[in-house]
LUMNUFI-597343 format. One record per residue (C-alpha): residue in three letters; x, y, z; chain; residue number from 1. Coordinates in nm, 3 decimals. Example, Ala and Ser with C-alpha at 12.3 -4.5 7.8 and 13.67 -1.06 7.14 Angstrom:
// residues 2
(pt ALA, (1.230, -0.450, 0.780), A, 1)
(pt SER, (1.367, -0.106, 0.714), A, 2)
This chain:
// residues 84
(pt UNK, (-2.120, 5.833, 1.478), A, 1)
(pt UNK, (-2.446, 5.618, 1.477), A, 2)
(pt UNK, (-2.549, 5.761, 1.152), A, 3)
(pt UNK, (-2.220, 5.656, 1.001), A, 4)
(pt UNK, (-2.282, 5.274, 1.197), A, 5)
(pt UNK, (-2.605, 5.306, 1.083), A, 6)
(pt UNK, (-2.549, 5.340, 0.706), A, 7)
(pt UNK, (-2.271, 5.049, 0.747), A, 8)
(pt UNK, (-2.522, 4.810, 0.866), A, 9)
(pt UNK, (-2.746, 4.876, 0.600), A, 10)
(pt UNK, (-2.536, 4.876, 0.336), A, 11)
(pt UNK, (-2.384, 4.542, 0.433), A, 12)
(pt UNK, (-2.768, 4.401, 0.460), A, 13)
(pt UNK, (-2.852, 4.519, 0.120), A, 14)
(pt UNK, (-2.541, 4.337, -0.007), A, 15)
(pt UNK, (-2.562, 4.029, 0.212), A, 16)
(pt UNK, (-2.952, 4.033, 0.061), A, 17)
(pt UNK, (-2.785, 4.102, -0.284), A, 18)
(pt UNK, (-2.530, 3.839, -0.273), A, 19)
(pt UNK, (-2.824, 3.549, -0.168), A, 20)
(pt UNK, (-2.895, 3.414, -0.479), A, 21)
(pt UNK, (-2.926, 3.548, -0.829), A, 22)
(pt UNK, (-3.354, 3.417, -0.815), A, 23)
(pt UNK, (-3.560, 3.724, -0.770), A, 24)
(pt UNK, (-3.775, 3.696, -0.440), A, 25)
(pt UNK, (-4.097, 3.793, -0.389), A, 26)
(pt UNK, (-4.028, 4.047, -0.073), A, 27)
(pt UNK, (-4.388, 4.140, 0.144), A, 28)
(pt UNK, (-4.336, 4.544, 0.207), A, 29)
(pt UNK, (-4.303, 4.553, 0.602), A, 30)
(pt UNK, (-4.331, 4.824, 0.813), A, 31)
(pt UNK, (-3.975, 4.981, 0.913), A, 32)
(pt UNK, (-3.953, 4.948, 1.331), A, 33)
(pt UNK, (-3.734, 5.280, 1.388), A, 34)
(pt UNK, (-3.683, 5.172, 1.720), A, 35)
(pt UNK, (-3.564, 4.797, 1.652), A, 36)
(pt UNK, (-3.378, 5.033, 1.445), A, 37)
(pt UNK, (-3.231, 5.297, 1.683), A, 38)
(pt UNK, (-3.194, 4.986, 1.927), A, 39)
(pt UNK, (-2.976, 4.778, 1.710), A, 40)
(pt UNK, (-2.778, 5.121, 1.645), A, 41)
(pt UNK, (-2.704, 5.143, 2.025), A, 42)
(pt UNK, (-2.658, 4.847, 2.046), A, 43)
(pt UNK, (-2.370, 4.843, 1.772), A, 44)
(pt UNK, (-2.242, 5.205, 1.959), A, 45)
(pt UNK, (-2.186, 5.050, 2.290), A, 46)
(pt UNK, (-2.030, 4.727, 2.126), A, 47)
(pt UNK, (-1.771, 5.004, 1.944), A, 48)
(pt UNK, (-1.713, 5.213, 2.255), A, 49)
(pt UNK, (-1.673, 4.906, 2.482), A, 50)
(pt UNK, (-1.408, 4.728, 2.211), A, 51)
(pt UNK, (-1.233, 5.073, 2.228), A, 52)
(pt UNK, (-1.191, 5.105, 2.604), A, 53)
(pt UNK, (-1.083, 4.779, 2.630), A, 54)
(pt UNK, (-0.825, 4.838, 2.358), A, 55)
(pt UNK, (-0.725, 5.157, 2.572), A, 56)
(pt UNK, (-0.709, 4.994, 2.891), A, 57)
(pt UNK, (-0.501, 4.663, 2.679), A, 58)
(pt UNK, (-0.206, 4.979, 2.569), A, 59)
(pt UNK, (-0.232, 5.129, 2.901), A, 60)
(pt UNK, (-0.153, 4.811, 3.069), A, 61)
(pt UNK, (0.089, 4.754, 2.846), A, 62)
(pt UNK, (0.285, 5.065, 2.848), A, 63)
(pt UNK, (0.256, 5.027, 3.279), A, 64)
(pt UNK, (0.454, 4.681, 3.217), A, 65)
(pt UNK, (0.695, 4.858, 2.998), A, 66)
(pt UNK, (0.757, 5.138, 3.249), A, 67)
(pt UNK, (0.801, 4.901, 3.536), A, 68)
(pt UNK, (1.053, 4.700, 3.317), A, 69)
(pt UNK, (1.251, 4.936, 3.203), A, 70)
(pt UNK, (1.258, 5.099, 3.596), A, 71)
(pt UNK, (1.385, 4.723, 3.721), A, 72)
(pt UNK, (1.655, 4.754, 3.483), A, 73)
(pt UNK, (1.760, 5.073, 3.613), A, 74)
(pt UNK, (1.772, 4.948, 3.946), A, 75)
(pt UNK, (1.932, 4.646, 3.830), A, 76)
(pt UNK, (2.188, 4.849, 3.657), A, 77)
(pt UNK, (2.242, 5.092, 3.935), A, 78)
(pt UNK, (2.289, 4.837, 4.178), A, 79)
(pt UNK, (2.593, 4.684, 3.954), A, 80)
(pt UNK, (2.751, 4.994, 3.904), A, 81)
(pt UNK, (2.715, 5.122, 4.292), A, 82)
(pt UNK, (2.927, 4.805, 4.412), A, 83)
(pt UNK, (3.227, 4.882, 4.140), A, 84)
């Protein structure tokens, strides 16, 4: 899973890069910094896993407000048809 974040990211940096300007830029070689590299990759992993538990709690909130409807309108139903 990071790998595949990972590769995103740099792939949408080379294009963003690409897409600049059509003037070729002199670019000074720097060092790669594996762990701003590995840091930026958690830090991307925990953004995805936190979007995706929120989005699981969001449905499972939902579907708790569904249930409870739907029971009220049992009741409500039941109630009508116990008087009759």
């Amino acid at each position: 899973m990071k790998w595949i974040i990972f590769a995103c990211f740099v792939v949408i940096s080379f294009t963003a890069l690409a897409a600049e300007g059509d003037k070729p830029k002199v670019v000074k070689k720097k060092k790669l910094n594996f762990r701003t590299l590995a840091s930026v990759s958690n830090d991307v992993q925990k953004e995805v896993e936190t979007r995706y538990r929120d989005n699981m709690l969001r449905e499972e909130e939902q579907r708790i407000l569904k249930d409870e409807e739907a029971w009220l309108k049992t009741l409500e139903y039941m109630e009508k048809n116990s008087h009759e």
